[in-house]
C-alpha positions as CSV (number, residue, x, y, z in Angstrom):
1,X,-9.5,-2.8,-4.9
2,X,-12.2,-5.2,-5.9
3,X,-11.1,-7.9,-3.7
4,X,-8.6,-6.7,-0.9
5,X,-7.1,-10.3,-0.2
6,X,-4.1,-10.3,-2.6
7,X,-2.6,-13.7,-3.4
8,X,0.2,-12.0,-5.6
9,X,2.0,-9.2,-6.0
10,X,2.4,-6.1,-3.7
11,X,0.1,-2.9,-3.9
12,X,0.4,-0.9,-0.8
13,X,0.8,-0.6,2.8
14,X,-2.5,-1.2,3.8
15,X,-2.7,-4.7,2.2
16,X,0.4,-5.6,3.8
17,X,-0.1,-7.5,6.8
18,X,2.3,-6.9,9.9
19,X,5.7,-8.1,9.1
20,X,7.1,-4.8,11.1
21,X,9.9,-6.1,13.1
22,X,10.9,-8.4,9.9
23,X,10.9,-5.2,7.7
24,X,12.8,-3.0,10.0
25,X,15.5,-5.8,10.8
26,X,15.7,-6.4,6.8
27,X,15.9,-2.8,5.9
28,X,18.8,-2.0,8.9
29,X,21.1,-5.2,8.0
30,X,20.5,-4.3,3.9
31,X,21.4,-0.8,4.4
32,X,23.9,-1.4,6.5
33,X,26.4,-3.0,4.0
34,X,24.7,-6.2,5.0
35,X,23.6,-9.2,2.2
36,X,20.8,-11.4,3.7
37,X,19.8,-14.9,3.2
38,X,16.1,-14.9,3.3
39,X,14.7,-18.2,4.1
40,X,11.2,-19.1,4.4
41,X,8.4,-22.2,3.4
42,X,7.7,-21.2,-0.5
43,X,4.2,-18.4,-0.6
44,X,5.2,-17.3,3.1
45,X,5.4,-13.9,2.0
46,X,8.8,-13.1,1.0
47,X,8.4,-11.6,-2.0
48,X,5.7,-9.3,-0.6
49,X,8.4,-8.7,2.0
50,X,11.2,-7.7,0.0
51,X,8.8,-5.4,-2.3
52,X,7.4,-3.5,1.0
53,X,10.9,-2.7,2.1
54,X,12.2,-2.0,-1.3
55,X,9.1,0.9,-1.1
56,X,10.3,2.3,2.7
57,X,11.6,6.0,2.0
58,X,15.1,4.8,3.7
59,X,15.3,2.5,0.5
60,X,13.3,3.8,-2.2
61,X,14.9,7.4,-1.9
62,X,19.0,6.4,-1.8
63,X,19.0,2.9,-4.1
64,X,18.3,1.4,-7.3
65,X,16.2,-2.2,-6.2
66,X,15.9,-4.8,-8.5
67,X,14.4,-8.4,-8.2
68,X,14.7,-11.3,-9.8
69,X,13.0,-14.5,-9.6
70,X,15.1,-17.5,-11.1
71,X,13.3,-20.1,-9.7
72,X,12.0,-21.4,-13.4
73,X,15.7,-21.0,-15.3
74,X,18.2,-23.8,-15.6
75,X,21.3,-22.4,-16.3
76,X,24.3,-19.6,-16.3
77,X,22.9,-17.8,-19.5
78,X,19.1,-17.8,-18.1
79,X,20.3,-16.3,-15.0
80,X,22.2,-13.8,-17.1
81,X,19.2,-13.2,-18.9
82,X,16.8,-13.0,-16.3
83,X,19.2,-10.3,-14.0
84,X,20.1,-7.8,-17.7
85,X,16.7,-7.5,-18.4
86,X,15.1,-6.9,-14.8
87,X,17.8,-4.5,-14.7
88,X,17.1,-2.6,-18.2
89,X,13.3,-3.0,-17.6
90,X,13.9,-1.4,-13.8
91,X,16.0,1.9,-15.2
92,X,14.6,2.1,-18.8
93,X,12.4,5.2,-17.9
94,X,15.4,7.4,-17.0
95,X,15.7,7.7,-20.4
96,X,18.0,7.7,-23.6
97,X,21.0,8.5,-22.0
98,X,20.8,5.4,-19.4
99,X,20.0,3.4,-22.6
100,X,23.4,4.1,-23.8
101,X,25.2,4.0,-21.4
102,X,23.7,0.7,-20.0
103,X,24.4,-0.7,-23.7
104,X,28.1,0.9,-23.9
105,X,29.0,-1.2,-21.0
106,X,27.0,-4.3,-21.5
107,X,28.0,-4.2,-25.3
108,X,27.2,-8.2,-25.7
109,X,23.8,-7.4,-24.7
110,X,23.2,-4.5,-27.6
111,X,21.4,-6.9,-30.1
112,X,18.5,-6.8,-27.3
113,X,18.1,-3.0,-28.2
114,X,15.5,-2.9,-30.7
115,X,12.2,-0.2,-30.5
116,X,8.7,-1.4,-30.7
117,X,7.2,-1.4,-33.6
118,X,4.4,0.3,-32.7
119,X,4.8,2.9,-29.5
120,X,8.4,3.6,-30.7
121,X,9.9,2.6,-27.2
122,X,12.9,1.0,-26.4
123,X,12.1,-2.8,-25.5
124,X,14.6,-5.9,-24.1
125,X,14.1,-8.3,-27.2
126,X,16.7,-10.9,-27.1
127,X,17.3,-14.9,-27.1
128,X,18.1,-16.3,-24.5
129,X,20.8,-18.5,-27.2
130,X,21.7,-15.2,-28.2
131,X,23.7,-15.4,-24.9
132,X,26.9,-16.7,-26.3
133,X,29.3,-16.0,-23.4
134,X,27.3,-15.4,-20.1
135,X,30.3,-15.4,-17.9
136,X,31.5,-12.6,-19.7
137,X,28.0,-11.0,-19.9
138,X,27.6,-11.7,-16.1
139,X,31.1,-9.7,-15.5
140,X,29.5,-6.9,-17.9
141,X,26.6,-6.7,-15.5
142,X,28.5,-6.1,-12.2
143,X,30.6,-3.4,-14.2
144,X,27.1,-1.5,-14.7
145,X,26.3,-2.2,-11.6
146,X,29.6,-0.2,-10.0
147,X,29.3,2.5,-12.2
148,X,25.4,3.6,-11.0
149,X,24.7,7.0,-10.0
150,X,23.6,5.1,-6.7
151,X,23.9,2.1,-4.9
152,X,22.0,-0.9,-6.0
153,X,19.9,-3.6,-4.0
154,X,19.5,-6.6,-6.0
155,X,16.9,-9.2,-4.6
156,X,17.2,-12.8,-5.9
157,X,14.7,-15.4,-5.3
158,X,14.9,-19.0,-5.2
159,X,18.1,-18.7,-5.2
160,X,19.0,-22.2,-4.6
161,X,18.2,-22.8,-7.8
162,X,21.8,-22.2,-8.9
163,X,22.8,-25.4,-7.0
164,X,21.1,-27.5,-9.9
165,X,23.0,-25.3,-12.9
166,X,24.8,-27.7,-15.3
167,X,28.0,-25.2,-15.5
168,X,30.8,-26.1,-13.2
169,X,31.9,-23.1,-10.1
170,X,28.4,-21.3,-10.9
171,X,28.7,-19.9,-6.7
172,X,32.5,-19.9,-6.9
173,X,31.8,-17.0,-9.8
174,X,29.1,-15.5,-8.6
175,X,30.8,-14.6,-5.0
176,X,33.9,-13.0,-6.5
177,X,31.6,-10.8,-8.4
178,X,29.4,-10.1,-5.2
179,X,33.0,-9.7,-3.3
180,X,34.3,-7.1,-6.2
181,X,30.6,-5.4,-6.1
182,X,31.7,-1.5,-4.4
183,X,27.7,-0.2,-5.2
184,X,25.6,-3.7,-4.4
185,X,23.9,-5.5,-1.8
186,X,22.3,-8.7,-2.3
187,X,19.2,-10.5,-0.7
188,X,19.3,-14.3,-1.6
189,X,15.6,-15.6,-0.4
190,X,14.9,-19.3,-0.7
191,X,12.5,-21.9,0.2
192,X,14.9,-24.7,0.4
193,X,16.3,-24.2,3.9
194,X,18.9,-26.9,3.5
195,X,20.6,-26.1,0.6
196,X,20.6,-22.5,1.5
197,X,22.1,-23.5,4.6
198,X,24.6,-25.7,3.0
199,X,25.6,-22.9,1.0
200,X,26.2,-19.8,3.1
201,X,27.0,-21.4,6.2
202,X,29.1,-24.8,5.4
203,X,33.2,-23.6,5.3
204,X,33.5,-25.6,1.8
205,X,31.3,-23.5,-0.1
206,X,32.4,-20.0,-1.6
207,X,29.0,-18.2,-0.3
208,X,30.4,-19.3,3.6
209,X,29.7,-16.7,6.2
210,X,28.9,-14.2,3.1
211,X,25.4,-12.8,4.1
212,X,23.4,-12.9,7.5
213,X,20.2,-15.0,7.9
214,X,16.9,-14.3,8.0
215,X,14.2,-16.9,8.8
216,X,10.4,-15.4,7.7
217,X,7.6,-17.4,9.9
218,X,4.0,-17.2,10.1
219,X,2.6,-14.1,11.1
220,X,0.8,-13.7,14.4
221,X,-2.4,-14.8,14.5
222,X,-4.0,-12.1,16.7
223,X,-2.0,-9.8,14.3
224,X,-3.9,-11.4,11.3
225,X,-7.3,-11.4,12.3
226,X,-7.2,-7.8,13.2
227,X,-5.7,-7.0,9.6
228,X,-8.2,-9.6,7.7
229,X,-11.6,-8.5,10.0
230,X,-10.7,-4.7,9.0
231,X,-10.8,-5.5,5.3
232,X,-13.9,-7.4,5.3
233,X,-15.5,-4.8,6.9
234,X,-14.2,-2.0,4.7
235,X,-15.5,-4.5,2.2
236,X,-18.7,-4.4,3.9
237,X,-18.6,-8.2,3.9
238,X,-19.6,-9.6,7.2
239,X,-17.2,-12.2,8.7
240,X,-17.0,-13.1,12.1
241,X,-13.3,-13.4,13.4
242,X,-13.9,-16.9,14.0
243,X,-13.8,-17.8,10.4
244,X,-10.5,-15.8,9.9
245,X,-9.0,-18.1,12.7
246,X,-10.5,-21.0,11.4
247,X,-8.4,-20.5,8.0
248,X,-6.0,-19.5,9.4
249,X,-6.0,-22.9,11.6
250,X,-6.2,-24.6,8.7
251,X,-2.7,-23.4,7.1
252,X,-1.2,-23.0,10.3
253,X,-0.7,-19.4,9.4
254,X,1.1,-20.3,5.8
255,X,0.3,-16.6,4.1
256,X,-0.9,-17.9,0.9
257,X,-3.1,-20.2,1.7
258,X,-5.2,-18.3,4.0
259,X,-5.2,-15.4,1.7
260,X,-6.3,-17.4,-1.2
261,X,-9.2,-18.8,1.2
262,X,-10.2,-15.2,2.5
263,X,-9.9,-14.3,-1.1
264,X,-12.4,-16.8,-1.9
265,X,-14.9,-16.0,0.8
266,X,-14.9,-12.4,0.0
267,X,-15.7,-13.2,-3.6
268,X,-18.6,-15.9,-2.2
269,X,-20.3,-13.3,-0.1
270,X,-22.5,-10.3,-1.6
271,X,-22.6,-6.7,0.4
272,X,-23.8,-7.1,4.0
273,X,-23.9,-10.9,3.9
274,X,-23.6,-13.0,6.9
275,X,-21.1,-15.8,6.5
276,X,-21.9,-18.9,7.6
277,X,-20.8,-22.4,8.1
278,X,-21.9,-23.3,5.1
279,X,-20.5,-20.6,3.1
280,X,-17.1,-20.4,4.9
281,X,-16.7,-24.4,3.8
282,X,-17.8,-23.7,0.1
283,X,-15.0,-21.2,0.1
284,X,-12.2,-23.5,1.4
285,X,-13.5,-26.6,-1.4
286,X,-14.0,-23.9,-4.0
287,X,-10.8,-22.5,-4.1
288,X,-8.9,-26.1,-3.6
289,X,-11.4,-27.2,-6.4
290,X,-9.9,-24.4,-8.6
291,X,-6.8,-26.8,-9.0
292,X,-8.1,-29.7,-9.1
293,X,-6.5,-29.7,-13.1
294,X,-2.9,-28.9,-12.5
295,X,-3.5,-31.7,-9.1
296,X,-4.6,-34.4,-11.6
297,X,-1.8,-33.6,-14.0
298,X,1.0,-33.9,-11.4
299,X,-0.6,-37.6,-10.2
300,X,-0.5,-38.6,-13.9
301,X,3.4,-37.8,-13.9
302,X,4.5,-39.9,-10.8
303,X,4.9,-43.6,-10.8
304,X,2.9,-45.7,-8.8
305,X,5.6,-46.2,-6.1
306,X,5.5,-42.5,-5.9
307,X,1.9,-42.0,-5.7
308,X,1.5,-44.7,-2.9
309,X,3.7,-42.7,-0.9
310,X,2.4,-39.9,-1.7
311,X,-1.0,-40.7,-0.6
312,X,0.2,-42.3,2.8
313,X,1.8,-39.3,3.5
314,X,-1.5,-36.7,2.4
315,X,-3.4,-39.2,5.0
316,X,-1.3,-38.6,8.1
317,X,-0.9,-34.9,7.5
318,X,2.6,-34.8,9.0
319,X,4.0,-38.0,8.9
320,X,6.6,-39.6,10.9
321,X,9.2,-42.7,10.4
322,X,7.5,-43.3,6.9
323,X,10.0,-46.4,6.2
324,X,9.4,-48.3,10.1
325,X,7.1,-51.2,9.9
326,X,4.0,-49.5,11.3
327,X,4.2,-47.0,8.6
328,X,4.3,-49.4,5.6
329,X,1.8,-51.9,7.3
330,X,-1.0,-49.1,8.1
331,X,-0.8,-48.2,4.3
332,X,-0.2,-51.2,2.8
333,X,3.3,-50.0,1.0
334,X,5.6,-51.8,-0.9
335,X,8.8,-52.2,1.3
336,X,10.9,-49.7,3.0
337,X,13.3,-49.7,0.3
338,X,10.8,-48.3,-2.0
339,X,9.6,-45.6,0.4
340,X,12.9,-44.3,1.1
341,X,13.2,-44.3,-3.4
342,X,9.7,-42.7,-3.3
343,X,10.3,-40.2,-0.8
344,X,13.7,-38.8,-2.2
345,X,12.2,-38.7,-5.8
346,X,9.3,-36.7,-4.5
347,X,11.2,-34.1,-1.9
348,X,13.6,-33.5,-5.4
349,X,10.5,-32.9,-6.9
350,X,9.6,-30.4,-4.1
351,X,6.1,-32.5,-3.6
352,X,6.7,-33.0,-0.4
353,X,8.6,-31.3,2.4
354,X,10.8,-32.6,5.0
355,X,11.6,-30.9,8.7
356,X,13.6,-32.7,10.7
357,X,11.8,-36.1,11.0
358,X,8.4,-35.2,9.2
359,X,7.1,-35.0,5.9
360,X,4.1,-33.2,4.4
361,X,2.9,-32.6,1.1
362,X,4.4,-28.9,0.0
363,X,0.8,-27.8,-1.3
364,X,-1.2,-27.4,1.4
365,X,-4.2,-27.4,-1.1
366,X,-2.8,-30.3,-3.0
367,X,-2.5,-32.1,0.7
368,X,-6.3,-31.6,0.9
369,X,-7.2,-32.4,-2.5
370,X,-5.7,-36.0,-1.7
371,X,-7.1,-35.9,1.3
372,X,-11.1,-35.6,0.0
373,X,-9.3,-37.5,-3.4
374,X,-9.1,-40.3,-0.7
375,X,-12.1,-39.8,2.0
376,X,-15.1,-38.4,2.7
377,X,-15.3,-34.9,1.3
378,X,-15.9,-34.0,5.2
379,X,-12.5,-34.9,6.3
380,X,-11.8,-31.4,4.6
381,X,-13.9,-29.5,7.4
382,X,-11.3,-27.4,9.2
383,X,-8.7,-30.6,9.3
384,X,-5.7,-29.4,10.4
């Protein structure tokens, strides 16, 4: 490893930090008979979760794991899509006779079996339009699934997403396949805690009392520095622990952000450097810098209502009673009307967050860009 700070992906145990009551609680409940609601802030580190456990010899020997990300599809026949292939893709290398069989029982899915045209392979080559019934695709699916040779563990993420489908009893469906399922086990992870919540634990919905929760929160910070000071100096980079806590300050813990920084750092500093003050800083600008594109891009897509209360809101850090009178008169807004417009616009747009009472800007690093956007570039300097 070039650069031992991962920001995606999972490699291996030993750049896994912690997480060892999580994963042992996760892997019990799951293969137990259990499904599990994952919940956690977005880049918290479930995915790396979910792929640590799916390696554990208590999993990887007995089950078939998939995982599927649907955070970027829109409807039934994307989901559809997204869960055949990650299932083909996962089982492909057991060879010809899993090909057929997968195809003879997922026969509306056959015109995705074409071989590459140059290593001769079996590839997953269809459109998603090419979907033409994915309720009856979906019930082909959970067919294969009962017929494995062992049981399956399908992970789904984001899967809140399905609330915003345009087809009509999208969960109603789902869960009487899930109920049907003799083989499966499901873990739905999500970064919208209240729709999650609304779904699996409100008695009108068809996911109620379905799966057990589990909430993923920062790791420990004593925990982190230990695991973060060990690979810079098997990196022969020399960081004092004070600059891991400092980042780690920064994000309040939030996994990808103070991977991403420590990322950055390690890429500043050559073998045997010393980091400094100065160095440490030029990390945390450099790597918010890095976005400063896709940061611009978003701004030019709100209105100005938006963007007014969207900068408030990156000035106070957390911010409290945004539509009271002291709110609107420190930042010069519009009314309270228009913040309360602003504000539910831009939490649908997941740009800003909401717990309880208090709103933040998701990004952390979009947060600080609009901070420095708006102030001194010092108001950066370990702000937290």
């Amino acid at each position: 490893m070039k650069n031992p700070f991962l920001v995606s992906g999972y490699i291996s145990q030993e750049y896994f930090c912690d997480r060892i009551e999580e994963s042992n609680t996760l892997i019990k409940l799951v293969t137990n008979g259990n499904n599990i609601v994952l919940v956690s802030p977005r880049r918290m580190g479930k995915t790396g979760l979910i792929e640590h456990c799916f390696r554990d010899q208590k999993i990887a020997d007995d089950y078939y794991t998939f995982f599927v990300d649907i955070y970027a599809t829109s409807n039934l026949s994307e989901f559809v899509y997204k869960l055949g292939k990650e299932i083909y893709e996962r089982l492909k290398p057991k060879g010809k006779s899993f090909i057929d069989n997968f195809f003879a029982v997922i026969s509306s899915l056959r015109a995705g079996f074409k071989l590459d045209e140059l290593t001769g392979f079996p590839i997953f080559d269809i459109g998603i339009g090419e979907i033409k019934s994915p309720e009856f695709t979906l019930e082909e699916i959970f067919k294969y699934l009962n017929t494995a040779d062992k049981p399956c563990i399908i992970a789904i993420d984001e899967f809140q997403q399905i609330a915003k489908y345009p087809e009509k009893n999208i969960e109603a469906i789902l869960r009487t396949h899930i109920q049907k399922t003799t083989k499966s086990n499901f873990i739905f992870s999500g970064s919208q805690r209240h729709i999650l919540h609304e779904m699996f634990f409100s008695a009108s919905n068809p996911f109620y009392q379905s799966a057990v929760l589990q909430s993923l929160d920062v790791i420990d910070k004593e925990e982190y520095i230990q695991f973060a000071s060990k690979l810079f100096k098997q990196g022969k980079k020399d960081v004092d622990d004070t600059y891991i806590e400092k980042a780690y300050d920064i994000f309040e813990g939030h996994t990808f952000y103070v991977q991403s920084v420590l990322n950055q750092l390690f890429s500043e500093l050559d073998e045997d450097e010393k980091c400094t003050d100065e160095i440490f800083e030029k990390a945390v600008l450099n790597r918010i810098y890095s976005y400063e594109t896709l940061f611009s891009e978003i701004l030019n897509l709100l209105s100005d209502r938006q963007k007014e209360c969207l900068y408030a809101i990156a000035k106070e850090g957390k911010a409290r009673s945004i539509t009271g009178g002291n709110f609107i008169k420190k930042h010069s807004l519009h009314s309270a009307s228009s913040v309360q417009t602003a504000s539910r616009q831009l939490l649908d747009k997941e740009i800003l967050t909401k717990n309880r009472n208090t709103y933040a800007v998701y990004d952390r690093f979009f947060a600080f860009w609009l901070q420095a956007y708006f102030g001194p570039t010092s108001s950066l300097k370990f702000a937290h």
